[in-house]
N, C-alpha and C positions, 0 to 999 in steps of 0.2 A: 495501367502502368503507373507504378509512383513517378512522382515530380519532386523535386527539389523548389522549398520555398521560392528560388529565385525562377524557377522554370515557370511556376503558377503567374497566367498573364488574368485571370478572370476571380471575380470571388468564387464563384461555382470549381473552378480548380482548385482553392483555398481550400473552402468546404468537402470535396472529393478527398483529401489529402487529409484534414483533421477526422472525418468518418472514420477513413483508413486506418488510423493511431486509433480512434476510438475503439477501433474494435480489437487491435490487438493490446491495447490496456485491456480490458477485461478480459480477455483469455487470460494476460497475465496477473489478473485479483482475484482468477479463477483458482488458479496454480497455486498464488501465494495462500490464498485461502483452505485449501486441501491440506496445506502444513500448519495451518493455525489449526485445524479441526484432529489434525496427527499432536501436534502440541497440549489440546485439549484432553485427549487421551488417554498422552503419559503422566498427566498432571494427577496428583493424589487429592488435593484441599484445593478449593475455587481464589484462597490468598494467592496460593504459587501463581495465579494467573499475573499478577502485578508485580513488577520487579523495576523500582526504582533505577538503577544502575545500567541494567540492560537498554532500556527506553534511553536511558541519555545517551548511550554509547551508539544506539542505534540512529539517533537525531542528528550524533556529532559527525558521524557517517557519510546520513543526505545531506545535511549541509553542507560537508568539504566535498562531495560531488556535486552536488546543483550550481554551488561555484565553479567548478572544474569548469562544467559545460554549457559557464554561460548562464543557467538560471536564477532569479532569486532566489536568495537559499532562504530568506522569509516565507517567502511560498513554499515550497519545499518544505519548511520542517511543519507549518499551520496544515500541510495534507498528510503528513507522516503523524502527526503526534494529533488528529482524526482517526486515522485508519488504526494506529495503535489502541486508542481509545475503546474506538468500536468492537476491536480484537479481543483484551482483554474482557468488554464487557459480553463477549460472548463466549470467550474461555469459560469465565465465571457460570456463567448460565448452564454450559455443557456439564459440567464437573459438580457443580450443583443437584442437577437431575440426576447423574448418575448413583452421587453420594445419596439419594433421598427415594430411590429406588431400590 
C-alpha cells in the first residue's frame, strides 16, 4: 500500500516507496521511448533528429513544472537535456541504418 512521505516512519518504508516510483518511472521511459522509436521512423535524414528550438522549448517546459512542484528545476533540466541527448543520439543511429540499408 503507498504511504505518503510523512506516513514513512522507517528507512525501509522510504526505500519501499522510492522502489515503488522506481518502477513506475521506467514503465514510463518505456512509453516515452516507443514514441522516440515512432519519431525515428517518420524521420527522413538522421539531421532532422536535432532540432535546436524544440529541445529548448521542451527544457523551458520541465523547468516551469519542476518549479511548480517543488523541484529543482536545475535537476530537472540536467535529466531532460540527458534523456534528450540520449534520444536524439539514437534517432540518429535509427535513421542512419535505415538510410544505409
Amino acid at each position: 500500500m503507498q504511504k505518503l512521505p510523512k506516513d514513512c516512519s522507517t528507512k525501509q518504508d522510504v526505500r519501499a516507496e522510492i522502489d515503488r516510483l522506481d518502477r513506475v518511472l521506467i514503465e514510463l521511459f518505456a512509453e516515452r521511448h516507443s514514441y522516440v522509436m515512432r519519431m525515428a521512423e517518420l524521420k527522413k535524414d538522421p539531421h532532422e533528429a536535432f532540432d535546436a528550438v524544440r529541445i529548448e522549448a521542451v527544457i523551458t517546459k520541465v523547468r516551469e513544472r519542476a518549479t511548480a512542484l517543488g523541484l529543482d528545476d536545475d535537476q530537472a533540466e540536467m535529466t531532460w537535456r540527458n534523456l534528450i541527448e540520449w534520444n536524439i543520439n539514437f534517432e540518429k543511429g535509427i535513421i542512419a541504418a535505415r538510410n544505409n540499408s
